[in-house]
N, C-alpha and C positions, 0 to 999 in steps of 0.2 A: 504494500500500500504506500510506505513513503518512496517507493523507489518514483512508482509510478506518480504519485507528486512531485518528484523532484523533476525529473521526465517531464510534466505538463509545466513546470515554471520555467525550466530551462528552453522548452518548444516558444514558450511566451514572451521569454526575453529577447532570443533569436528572430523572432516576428518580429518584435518592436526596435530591433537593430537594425533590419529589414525596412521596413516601413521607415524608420529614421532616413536611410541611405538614400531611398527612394524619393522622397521629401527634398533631402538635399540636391540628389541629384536636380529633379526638377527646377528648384530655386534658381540653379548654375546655370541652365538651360534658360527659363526667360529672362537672367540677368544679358545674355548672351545676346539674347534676340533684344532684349531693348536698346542693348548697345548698338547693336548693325541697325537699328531702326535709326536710332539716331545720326551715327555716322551718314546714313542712308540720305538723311533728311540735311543735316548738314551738307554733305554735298552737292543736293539739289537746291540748297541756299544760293550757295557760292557758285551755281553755274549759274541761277536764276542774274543774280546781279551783276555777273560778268555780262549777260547778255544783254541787260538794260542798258549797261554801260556800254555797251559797245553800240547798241542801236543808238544811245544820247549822242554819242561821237559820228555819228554817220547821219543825222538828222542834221548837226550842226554843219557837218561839211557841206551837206545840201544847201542850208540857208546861207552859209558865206558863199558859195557858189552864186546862187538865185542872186544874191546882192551884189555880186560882182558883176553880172550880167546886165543888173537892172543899171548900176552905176553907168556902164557901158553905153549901153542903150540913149540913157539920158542924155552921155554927152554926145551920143551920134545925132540926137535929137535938136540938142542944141548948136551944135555946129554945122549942120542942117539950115536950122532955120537963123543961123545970120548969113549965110550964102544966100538966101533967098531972097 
């Protein structure tokens, strides 16, 4: 009789070492996955704003463009109309 109790605590400890492990394990596991989420997300930051920034840069070149043109333009406009 106490054999088989000692037998039933020692099966009960081993479970709950078990089930410990497992627990742990897990925990490691979505520590994991929140980290790559993040990284994940960080990266898709820093590509997002790279890309803003580059479209702001390329928007601008346009407008100094347009205004160089327009400048142009004006003075073709005005040298134009005093030959005339």
């Amino acid at each position: 009789m106490e054999r088989i109790a000692l037998a039933a605590a020692r099966e009960a400890r081993n479970a709950l070492r078990e089930q410990a492990k497992l627990e742990e394990q897990a925990r490691i596991e979505a520590e994991v996955r929140e980290r790559d989420a993040a990284i994940a997300a960080s990266a898709t930051a820093g590509a997002d704003a790279r890309d803003q920034a580059d479209n702001k840069r390329v928007a601008r070149v346009l407008e100094d463009e347009a205004a160089r043109k327009a400048e142009r333009d004006r003075r073709y406009a005005n040298r134009k109309a005093r030959q005339a």
